[in-house]
Backbone as CSV, one residue per row, in Angstrom:
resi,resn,N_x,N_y,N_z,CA_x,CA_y,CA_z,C_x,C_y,C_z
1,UNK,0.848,-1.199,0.000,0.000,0.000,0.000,0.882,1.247,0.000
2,UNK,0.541,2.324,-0.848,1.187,3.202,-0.986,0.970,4.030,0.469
3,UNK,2.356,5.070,0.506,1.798,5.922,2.247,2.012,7.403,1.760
4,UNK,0.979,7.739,1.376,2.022,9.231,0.836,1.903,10.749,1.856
5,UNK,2.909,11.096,1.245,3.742,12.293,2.214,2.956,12.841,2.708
6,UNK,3.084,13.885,4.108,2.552,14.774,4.669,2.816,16.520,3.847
7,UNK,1.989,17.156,3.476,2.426,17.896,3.377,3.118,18.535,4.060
8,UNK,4.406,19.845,2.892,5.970,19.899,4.136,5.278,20.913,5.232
9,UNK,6.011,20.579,6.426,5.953,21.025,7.582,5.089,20.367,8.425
10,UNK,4.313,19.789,8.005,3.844,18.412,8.889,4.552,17.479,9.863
11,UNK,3.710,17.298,10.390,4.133,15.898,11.038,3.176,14.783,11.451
12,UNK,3.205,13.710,10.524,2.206,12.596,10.342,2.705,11.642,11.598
13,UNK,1.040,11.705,12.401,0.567,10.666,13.160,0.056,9.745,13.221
14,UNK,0.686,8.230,12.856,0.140,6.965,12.647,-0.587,6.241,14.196
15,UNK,-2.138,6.889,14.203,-2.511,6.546,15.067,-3.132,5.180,15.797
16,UNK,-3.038,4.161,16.674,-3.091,2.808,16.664,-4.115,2.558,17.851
17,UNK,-5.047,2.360,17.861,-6.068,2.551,19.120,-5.912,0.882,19.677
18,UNK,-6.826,1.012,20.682,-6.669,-0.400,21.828,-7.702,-1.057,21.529
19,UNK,-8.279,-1.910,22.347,-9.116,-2.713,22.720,-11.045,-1.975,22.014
20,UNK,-11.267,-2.642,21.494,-12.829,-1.842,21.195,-12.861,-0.589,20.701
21,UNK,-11.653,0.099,20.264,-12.035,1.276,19.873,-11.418,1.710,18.567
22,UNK,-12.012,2.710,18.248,-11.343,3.406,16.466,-10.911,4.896,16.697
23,UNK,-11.130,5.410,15.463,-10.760,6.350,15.379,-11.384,7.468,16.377
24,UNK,-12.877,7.131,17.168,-13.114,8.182,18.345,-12.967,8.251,19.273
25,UNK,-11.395,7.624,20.128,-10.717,7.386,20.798,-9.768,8.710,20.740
26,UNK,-9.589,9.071,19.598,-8.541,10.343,18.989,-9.617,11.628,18.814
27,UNK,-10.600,11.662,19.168,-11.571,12.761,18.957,-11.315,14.376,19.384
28,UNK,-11.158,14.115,20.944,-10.730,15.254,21.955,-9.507,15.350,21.992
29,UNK,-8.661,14.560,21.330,-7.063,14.833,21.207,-7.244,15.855,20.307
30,UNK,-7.451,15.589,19.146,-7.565,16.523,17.930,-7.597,18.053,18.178
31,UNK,-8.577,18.360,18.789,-8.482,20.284,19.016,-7.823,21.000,19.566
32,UNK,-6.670,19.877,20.613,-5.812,20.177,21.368,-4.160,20.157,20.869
33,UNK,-4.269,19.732,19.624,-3.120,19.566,19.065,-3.025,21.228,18.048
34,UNK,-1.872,21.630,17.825,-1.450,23.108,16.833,-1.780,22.457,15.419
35,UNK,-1.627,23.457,14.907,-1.626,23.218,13.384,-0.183,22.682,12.774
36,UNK,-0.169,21.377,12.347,1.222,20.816,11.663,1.085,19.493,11.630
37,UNK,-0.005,19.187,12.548,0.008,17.460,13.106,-0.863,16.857,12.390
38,UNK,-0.712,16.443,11.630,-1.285,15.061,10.666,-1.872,13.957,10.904
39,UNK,-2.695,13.177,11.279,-3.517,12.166,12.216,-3.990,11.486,10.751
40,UNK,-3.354,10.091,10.940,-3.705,9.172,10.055,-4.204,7.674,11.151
41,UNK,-5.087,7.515,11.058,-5.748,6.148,11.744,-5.776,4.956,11.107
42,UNK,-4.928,3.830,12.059,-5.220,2.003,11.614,-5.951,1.525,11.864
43,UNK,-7.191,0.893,11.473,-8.031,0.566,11.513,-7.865,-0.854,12.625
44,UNK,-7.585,-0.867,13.427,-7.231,-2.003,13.967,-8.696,-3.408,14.952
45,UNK,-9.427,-2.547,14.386,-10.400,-3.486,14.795,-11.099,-4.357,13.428
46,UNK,-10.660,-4.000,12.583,-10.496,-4.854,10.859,-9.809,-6.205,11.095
47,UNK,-8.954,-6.183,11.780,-8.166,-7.790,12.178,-8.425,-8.516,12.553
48,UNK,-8.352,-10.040,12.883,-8.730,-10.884,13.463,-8.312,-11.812,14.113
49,UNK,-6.809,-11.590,14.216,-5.461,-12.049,14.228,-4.363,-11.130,14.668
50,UNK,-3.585,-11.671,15.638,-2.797,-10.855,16.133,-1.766,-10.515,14.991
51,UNK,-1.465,-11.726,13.260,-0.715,-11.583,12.520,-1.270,-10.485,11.671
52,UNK,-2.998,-10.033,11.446,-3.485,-9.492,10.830,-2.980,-7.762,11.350
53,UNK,-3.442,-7.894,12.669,-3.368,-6.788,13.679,-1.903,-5.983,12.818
54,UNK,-0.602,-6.647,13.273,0.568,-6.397,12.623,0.492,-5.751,11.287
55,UNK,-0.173,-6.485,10.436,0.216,-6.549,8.873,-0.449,-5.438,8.926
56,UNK,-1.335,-5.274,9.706,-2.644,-3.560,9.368,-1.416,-1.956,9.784
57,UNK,-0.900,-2.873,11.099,0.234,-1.657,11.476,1.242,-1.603,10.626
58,UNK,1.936,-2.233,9.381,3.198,-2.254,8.729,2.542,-1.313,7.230
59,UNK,1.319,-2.102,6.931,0.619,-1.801,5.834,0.158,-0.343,5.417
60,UNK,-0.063,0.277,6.882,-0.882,1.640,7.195,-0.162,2.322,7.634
61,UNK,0.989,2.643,8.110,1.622,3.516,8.642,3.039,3.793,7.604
62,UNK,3.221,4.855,8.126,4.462,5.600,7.296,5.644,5.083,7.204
63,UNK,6.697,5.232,5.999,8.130,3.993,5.992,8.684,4.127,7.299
64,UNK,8.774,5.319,7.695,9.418,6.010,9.224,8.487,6.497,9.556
65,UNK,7.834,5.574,10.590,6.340,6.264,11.423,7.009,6.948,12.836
66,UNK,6.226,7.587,13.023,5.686,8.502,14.105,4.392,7.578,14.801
67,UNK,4.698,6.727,15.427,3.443,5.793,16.365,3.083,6.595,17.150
68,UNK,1.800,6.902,17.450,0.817,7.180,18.583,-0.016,5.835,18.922
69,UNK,0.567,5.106,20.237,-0.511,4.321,20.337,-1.096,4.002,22.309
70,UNK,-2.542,3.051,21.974,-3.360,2.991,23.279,-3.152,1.614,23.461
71,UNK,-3.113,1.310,24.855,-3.219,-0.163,25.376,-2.909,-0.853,24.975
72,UNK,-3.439,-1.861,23.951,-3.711,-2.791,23.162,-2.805,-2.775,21.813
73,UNK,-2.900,-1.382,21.681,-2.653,-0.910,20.284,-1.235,-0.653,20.558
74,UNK,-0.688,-0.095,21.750,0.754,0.049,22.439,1.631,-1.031,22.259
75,UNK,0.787,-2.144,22.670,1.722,-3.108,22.955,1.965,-3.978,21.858
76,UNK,1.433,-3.549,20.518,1.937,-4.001,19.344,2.038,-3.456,18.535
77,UNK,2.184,-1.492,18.833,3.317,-1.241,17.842,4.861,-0.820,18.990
78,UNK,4.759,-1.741,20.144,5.974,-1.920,20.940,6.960,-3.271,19.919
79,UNK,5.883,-4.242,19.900,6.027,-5.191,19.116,6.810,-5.190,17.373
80,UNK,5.770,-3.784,16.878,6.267,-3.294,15.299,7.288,-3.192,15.518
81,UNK,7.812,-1.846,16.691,9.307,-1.024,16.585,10.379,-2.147,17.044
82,UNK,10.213,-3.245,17.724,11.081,-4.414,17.571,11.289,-4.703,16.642
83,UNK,10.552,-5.371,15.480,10.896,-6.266,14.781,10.863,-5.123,13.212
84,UNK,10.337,-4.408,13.451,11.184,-3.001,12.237,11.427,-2.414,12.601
85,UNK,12.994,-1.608,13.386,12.804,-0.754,14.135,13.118,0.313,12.976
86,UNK,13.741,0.351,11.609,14.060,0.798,10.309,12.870,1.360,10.392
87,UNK,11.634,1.271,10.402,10.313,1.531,9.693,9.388,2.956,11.539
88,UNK,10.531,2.569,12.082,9.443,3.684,13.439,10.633,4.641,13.720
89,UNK,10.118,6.144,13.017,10.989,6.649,13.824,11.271,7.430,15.624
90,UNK,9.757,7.285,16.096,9.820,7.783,16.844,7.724,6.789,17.595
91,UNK,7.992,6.608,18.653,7.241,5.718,19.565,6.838,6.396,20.724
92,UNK,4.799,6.544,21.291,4.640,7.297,22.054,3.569,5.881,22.534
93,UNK,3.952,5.471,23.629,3.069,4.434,24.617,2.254,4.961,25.801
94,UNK,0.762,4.706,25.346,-0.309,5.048,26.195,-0.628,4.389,27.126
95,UNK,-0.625,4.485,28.215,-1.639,3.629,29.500,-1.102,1.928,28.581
96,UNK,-0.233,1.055,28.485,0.235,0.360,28.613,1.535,-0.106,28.895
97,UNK,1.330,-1.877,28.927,2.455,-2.057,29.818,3.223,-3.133,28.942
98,UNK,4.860,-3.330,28.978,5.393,-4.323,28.386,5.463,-5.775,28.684
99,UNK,4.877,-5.992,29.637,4.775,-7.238,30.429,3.626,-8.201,29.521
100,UNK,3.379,-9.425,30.115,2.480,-9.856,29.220,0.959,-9.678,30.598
101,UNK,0.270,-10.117,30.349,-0.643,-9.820,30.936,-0.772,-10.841,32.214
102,UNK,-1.225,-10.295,32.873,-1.210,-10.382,34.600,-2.001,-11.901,34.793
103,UNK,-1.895,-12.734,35.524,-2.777,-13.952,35.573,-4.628,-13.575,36.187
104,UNK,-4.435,-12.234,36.936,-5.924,-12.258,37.642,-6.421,-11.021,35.945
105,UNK,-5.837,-10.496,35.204,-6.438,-10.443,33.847,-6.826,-11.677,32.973
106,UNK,-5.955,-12.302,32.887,-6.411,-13.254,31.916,-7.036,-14.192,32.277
107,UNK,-7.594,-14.629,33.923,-8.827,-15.203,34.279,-9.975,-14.261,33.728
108,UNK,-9.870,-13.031,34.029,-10.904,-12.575,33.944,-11.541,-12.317,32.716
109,UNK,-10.276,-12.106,31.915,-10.681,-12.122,30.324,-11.537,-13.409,29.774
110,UNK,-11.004,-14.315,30.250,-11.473,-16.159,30.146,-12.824,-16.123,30.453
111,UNK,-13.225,-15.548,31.535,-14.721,-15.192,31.935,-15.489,-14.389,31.285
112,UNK,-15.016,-13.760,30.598,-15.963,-12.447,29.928,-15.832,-13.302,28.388
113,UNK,-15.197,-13.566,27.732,-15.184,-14.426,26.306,-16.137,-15.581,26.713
114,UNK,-16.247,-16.670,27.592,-17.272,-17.101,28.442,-18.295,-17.224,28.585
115,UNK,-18.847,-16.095,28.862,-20.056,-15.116,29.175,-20.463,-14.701,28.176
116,UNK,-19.758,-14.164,27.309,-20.334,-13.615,25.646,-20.851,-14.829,24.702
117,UNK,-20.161,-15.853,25.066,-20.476,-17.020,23.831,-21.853,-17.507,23.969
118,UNK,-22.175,-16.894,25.527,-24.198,-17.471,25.773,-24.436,-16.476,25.664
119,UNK,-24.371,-14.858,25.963,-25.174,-14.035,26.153,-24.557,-12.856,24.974
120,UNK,-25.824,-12.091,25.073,-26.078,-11.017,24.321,-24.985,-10.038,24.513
121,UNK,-24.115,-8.724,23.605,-23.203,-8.136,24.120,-23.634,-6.625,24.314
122,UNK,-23.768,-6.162,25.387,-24.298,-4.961,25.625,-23.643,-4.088,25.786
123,UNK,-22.067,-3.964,25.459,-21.206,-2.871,25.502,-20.577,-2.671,26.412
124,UNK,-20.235,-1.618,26.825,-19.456,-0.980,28.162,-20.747,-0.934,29.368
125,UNK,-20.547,-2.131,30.020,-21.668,-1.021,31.695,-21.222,-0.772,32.230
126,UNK,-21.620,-0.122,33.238,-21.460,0.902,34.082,-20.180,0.208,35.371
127,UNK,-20.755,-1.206,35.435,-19.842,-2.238,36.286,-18.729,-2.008,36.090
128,UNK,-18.633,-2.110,34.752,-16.872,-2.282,34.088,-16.523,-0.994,33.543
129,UNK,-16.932,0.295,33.646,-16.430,1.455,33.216,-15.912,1.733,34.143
130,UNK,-16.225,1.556,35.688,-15.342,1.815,36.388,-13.697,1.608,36.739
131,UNK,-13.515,0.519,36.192,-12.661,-0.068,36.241,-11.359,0.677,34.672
132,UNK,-12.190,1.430,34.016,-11.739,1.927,33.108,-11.211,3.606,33.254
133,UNK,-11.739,3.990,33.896,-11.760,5.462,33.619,-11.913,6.327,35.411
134,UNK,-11.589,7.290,35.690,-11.024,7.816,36.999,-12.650,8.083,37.295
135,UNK,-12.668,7.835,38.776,-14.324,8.040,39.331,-15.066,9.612,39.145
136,UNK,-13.894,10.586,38.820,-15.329,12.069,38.113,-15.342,12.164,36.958
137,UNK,-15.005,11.272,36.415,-15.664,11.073,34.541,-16.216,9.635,34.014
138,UNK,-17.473,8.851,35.506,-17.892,8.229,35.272,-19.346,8.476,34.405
139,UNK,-19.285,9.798,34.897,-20.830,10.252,34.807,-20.571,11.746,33.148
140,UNK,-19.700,11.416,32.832,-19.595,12.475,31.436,-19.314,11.858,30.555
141,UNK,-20.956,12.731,29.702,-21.255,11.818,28.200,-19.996,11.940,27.243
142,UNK,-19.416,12.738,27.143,-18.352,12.873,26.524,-17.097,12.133,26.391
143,UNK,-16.849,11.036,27.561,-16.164,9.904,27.602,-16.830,8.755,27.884
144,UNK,-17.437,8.741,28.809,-18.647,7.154,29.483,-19.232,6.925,27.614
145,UNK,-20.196,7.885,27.056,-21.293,7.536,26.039,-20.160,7.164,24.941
146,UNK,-18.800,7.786,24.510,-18.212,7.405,23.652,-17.374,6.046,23.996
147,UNK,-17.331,5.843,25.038,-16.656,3.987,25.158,-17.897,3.281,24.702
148,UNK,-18.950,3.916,25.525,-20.029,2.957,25.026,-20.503,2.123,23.997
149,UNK,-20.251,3.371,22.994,-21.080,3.213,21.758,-19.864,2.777,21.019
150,UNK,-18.676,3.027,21.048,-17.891,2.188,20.469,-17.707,0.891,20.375
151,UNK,-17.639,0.328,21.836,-17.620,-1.132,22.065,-19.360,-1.475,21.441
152,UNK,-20.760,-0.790,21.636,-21.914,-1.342,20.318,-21.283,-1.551,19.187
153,UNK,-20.695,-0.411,18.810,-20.464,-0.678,17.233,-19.353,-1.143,16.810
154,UNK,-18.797,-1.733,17.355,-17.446,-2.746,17.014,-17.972,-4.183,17.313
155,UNK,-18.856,-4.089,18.698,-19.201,-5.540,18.664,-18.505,-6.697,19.613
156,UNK,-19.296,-7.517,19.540,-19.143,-9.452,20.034,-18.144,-9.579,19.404
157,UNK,-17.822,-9.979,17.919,-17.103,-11.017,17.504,-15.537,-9.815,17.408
158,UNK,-15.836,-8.321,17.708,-14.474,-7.813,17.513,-13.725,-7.736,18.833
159,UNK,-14.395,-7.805,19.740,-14.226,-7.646,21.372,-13.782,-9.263,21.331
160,UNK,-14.286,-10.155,21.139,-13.433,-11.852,21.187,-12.583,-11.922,20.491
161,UNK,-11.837,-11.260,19.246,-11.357,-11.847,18.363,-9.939,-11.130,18.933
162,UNK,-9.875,-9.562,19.799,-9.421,-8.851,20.147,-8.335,-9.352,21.482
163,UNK,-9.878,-10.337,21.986,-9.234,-10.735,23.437,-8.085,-11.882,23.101
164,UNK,-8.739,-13.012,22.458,-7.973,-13.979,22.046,-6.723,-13.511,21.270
165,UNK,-6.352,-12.494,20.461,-5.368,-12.830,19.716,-4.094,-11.589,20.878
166,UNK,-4.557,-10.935,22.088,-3.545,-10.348,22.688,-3.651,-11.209,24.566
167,UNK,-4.085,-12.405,24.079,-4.388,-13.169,25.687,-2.927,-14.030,25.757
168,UNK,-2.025,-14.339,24.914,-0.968,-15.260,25.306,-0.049,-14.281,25.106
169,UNK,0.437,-12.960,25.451,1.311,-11.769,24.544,2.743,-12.096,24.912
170,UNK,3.522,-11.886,25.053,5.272,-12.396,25.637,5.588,-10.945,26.678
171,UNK,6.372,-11.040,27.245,6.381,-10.125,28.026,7.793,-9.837,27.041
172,UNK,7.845,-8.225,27.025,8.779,-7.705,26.445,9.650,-6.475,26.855
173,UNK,9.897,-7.151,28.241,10.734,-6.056,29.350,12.275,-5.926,29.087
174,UNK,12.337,-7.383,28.826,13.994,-7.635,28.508,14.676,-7.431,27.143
175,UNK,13.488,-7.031,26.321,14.179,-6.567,25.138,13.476,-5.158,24.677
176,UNK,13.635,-3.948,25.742,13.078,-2.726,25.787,14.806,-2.024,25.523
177,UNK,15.508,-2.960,26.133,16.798,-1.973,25.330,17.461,-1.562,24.092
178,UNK,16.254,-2.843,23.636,16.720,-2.702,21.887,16.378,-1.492,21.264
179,UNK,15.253,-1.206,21.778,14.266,0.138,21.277,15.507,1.143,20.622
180,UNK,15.613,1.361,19.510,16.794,2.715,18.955,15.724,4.142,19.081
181,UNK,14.579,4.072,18.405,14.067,5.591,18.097,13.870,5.902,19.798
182,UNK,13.105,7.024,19.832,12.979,8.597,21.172,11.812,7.437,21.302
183,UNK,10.927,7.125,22.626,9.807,6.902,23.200,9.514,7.494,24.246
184,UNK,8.306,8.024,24.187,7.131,8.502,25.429,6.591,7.560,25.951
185,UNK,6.559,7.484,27.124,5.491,6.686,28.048,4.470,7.204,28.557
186,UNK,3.671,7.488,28.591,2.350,8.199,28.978,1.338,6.795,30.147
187,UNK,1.252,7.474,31.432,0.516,6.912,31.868,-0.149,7.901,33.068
188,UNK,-1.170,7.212,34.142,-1.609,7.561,35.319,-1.372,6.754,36.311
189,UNK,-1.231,6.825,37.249,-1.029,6.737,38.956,-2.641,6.220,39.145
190,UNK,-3.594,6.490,38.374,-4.593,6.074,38.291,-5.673,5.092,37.850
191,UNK,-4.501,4.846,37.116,-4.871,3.849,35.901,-4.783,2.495,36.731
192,UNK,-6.403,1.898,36.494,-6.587,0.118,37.478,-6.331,-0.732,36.403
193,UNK,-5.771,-0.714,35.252,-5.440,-1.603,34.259,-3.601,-1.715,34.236
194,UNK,-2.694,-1.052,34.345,-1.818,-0.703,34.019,-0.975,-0.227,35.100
195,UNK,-0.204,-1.311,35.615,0.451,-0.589,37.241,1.315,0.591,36.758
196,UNK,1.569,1.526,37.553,2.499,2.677,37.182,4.303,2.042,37.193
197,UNK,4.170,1.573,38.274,5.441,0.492,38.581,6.345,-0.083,37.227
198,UNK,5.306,-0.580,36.061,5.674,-0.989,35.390,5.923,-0.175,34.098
199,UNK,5.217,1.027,34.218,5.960,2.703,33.397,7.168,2.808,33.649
200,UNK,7.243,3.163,35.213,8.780,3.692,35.793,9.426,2.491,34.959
201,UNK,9.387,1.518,34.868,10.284,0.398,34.519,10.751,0.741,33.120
202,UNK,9.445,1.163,32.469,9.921,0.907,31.090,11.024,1.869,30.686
203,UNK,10.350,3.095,31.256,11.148,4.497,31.091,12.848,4.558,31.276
204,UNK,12.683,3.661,32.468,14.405,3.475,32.832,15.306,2.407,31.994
205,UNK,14.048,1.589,31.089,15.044,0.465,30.197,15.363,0.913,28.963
206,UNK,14.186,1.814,28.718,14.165,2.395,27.334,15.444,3.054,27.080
207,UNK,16.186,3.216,26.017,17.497,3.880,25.984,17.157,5.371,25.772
208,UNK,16.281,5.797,24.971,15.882,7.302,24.908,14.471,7.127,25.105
209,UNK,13.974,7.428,26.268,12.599,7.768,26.926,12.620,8.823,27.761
210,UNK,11.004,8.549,27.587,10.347,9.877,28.030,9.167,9.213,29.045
211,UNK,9.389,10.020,30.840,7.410,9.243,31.186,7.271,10.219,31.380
212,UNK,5.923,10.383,30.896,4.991,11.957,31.390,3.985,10.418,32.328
213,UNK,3.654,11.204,33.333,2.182,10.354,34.452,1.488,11.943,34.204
214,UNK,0.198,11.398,33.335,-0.808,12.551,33.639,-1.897,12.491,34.872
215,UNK,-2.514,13.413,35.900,-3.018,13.303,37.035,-4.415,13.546,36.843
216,UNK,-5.101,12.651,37.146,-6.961,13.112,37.420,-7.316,12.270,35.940
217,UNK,-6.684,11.007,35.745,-6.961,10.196,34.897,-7.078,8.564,34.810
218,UNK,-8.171,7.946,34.152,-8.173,6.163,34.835,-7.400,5.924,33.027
219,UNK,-7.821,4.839,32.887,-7.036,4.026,31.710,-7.192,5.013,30.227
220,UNK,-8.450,5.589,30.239,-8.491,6.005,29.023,-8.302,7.597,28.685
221,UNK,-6.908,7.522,28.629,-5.976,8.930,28.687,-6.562,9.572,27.594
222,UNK,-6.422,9.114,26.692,-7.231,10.273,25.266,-8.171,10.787,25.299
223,UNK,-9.341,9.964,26.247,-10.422,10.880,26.062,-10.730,10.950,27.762
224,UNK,-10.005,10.859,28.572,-10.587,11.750,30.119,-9.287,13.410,30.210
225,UNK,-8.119,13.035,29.252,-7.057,14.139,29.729,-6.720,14.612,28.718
226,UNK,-7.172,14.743,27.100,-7.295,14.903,25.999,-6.016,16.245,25.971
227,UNK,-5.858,17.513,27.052,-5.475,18.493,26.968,-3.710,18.294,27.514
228,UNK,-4.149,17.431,27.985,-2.452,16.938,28.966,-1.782,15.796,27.911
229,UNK,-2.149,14.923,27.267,-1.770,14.284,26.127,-1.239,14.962,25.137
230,UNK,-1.847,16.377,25.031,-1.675,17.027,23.313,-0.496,17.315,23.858
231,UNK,0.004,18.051,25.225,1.291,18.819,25.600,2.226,18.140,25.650
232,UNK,2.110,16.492,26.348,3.065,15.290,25.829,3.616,15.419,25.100
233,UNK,2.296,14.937,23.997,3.234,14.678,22.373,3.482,15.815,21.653
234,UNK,3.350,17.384,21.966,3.860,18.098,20.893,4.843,18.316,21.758
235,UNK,5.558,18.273,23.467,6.419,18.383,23.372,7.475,17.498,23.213
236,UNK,7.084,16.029,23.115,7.872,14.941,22.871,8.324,15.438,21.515
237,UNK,7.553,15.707,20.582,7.619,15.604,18.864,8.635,16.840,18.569
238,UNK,8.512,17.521,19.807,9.918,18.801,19.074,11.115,18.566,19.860
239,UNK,11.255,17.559,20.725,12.476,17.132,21.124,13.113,15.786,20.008
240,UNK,11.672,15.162,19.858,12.286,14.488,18.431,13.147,15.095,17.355
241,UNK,11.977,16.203,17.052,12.496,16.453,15.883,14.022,17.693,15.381
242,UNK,14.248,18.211,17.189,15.700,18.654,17.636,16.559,17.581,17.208
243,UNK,15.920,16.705,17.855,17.019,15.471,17.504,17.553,14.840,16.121
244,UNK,16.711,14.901,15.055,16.483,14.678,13.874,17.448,15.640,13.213
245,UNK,16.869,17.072,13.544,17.953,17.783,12.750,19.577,17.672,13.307
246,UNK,20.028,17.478,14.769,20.884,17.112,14.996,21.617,16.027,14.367
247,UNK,21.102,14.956,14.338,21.659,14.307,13.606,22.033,14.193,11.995
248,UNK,21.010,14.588,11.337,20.880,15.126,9.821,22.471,16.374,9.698
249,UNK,22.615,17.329,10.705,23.572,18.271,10.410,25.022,17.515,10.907
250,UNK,25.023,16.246,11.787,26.176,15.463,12.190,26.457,14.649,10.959
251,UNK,25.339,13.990,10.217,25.605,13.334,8.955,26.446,14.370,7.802
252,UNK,26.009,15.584,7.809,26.535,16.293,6.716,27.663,16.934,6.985
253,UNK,28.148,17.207,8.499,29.594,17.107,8.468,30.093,16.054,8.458
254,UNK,29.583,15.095,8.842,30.592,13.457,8.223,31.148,13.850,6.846
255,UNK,29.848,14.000,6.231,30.266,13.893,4.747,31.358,15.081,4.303
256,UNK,31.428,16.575,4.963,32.203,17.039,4.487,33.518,16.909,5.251
């Protein structure tokens, strides 16, 4: 698939969402970002397969991406920038973790795939939003109604197909030093999905990282802290891109 250019002065965002969600996951990010930033979305609930998942992230994103990604979506374009690290130039990890998933998750996941194969799928309730999102933005339509209706309209068979193909994942702590491009870690102190413990970790293995912990936020950073995310990544993206020209002007005195 062809990827074509940003217009110049841009900077294209290959955006990679998590678990049940698309492109309105990136909604309230959007107005908070300046003019330059480019937002291109992977469709990642199109897959069905953790090999599919991949091929959607290699297929859709830029030769040298700029990853923005959530949870789910984190932990396999953690996965991409391993195994191309040629193809990412620069990696921003949301509210996830490099580990593989926790044993009292993946009971619980076992139970809810379970539970769906007899019963009807009614989306996000109220039970399990908690568990998602910080307790004063249980009750605002603006994040609660948009998980909601996402997980309706994605569905049963994308919510199983989702669980199963990131339920056996490898834990990938011990090869976080490989990482070459700049990475952000973005998380909360708040977050009941995602120990913070295991941020600090990454941040300190990563060879060039970054943790921002944003405050007054549960798992779903894009759309409860939409305004503290944008300041992240535009200031991650101009320390990148310091870096970029640094190196670009070290290459051209090589050459002379």
């Amino acid at each position: 698939m062809d990827i074509a250019s940003p217009p110049a002065g841009t900077i294209r965002l290959d955006m990679i969402p998590g678990t049940l969600c698309d492109h309105r996951l990136w909604d309230r990010l959007l107005p908070h970002l300046p003019a330059g930033f480019d937002l291109h979305h992977i469709p990642l609930y199109k897959a069905r397969s953790r090999a599919q998942m991949q091929s959607l992230i290699a297929a859709r994103s830029a030769p040298q991406a700029h990853l923005v990604a959530f949870s789910m979506g984190a932990y396999l374009a953690l996965e991409h920038a391993l195994a191309h690290p040629e193809r990412v130039a620069s990696l921003v990890l949301i509210a996830s973790s490099a580990r593989g998933l926790r044993e009292e998750e993946k009971a619980r996941r076992e139970r809810t795939m379970a539970a769906l194969e007899k019963h009807p799928f009614v989306g996000m309730p109220a039970s399990q939003l908690r568990s998602f999102v910080h307790p004063s933005h249980l009750d605002d339509p603006a994040i609660a109604d948009v998980i909601h209706q996402m997980a309706l309209d994605l569905g049963k068979d994308t919510m199983l197909a989702q669980f199963a193909a990131s339920m056996d994942r490898a834990d990938l702590m011990d090869r976080l030093p490989e990482l070459t491009c700049p990475v952000l870690v973005v998380g909360s102190a708040d977050d009941q999905k995602v120990p913070v413990e295991d941020l600090r970790t990454m941040a300190a293995t990563i060879p060039h990282a970054t943790l921002q912990l944003i405050e007054g936020s549960g798992h779903m950073i894009p759309l409860e802290a939409p305004g503290a995310l944008a300041e992240a990544i535009v200031a991650f993206s101009r320390t990148v891109g310091a870096a970029r020209t640094w190196i670009d002007r070290r290459h051209f005195n090589d050459l002379g």
